[in-house]
BALOBA-1460 file (C-alpha; in Angstrom, 3 decimals):
// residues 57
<rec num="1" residu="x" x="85.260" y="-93.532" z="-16.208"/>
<rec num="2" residu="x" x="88.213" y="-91.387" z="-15.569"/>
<rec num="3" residu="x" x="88.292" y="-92.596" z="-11.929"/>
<rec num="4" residu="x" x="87.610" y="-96.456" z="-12.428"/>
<rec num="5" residu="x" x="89.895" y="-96.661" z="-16.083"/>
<rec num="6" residu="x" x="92.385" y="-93.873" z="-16.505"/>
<rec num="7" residu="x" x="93.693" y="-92.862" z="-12.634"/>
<rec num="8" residu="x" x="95.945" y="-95.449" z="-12.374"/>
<rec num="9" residu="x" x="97.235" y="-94.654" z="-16.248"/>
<rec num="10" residu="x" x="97.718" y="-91.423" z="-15.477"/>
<rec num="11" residu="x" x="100.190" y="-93.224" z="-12.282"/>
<rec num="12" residu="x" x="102.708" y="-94.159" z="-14.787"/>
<rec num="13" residu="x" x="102.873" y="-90.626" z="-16.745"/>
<rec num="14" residu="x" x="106.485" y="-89.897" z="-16.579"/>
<rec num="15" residu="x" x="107.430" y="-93.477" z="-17.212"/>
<rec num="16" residu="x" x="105.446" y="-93.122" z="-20.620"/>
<rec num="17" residu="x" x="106.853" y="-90.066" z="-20.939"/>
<rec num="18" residu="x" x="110.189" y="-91.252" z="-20.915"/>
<rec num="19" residu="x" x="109.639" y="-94.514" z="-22.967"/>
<rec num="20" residu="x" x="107.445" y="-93.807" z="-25.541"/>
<rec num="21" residu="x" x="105.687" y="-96.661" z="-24.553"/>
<rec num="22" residu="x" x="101.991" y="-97.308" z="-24.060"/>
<rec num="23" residu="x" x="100.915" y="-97.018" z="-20.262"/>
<rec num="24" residu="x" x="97.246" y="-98.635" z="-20.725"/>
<rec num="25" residu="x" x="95.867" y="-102.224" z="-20.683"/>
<rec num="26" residu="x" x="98.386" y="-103.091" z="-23.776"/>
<rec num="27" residu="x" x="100.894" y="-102.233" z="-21.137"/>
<rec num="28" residu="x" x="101.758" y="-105.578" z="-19.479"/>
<rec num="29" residu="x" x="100.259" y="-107.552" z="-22.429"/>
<rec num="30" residu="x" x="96.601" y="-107.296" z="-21.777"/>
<rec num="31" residu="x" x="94.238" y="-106.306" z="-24.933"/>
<rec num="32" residu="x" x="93.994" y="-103.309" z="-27.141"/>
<rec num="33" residu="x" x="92.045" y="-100.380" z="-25.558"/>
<rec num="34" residu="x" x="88.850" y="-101.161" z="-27.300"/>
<rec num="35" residu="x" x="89.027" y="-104.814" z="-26.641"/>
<rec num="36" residu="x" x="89.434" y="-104.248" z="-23.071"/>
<rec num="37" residu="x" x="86.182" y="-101.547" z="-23.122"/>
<rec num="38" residu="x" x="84.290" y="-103.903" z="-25.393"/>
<rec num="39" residu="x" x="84.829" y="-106.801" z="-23.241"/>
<rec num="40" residu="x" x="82.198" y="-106.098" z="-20.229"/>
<rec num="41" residu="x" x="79.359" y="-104.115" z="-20.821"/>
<rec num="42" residu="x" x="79.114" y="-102.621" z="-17.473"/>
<rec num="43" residu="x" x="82.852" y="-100.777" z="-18.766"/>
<rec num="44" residu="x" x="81.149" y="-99.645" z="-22.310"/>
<rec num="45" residu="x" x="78.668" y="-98.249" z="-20.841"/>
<rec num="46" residu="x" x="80.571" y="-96.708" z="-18.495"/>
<rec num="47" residu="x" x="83.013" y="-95.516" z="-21.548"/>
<rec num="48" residu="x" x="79.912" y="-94.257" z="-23.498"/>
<rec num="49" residu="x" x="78.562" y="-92.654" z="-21.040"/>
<rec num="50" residu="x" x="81.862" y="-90.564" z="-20.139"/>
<rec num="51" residu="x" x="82.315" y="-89.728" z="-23.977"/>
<rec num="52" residu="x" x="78.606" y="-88.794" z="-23.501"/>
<rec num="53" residu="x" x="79.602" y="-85.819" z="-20.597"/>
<rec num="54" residu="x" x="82.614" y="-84.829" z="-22.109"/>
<rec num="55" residu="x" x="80.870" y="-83.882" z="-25.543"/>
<rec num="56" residu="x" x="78.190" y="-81.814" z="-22.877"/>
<rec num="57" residu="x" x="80.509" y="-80.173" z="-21.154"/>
């Protein structure tokens, strides 16, 4: 998840920084985080299973 979702986020860190402005999907007018995870369930799982290893670890 980190790779395929939040590298390219993390891209844009000092701009966010900066701004105070969101630097995810809501970024250039796209949906609300959840929206965008809810919306395929290949990503949710994905999501789920990266909450999943970061409660393990």
């Amino acid at each position: 998840m980190s790779n395929n979702r939040l590298f390219s986020f993390w891209n844009d860190l000092e701009t966010c920084l900066k701004t105070g402005l969101p630097e995810n999907e809501t970024k250039n007018g796209g949906p609300s985080l959840f929206e965008a995870i809810y919306a395929k369930e290949d990503r949710l799982r994905e999501f789920i299973h990266g909450m999943g290893g970061i409660q393990t670890s």
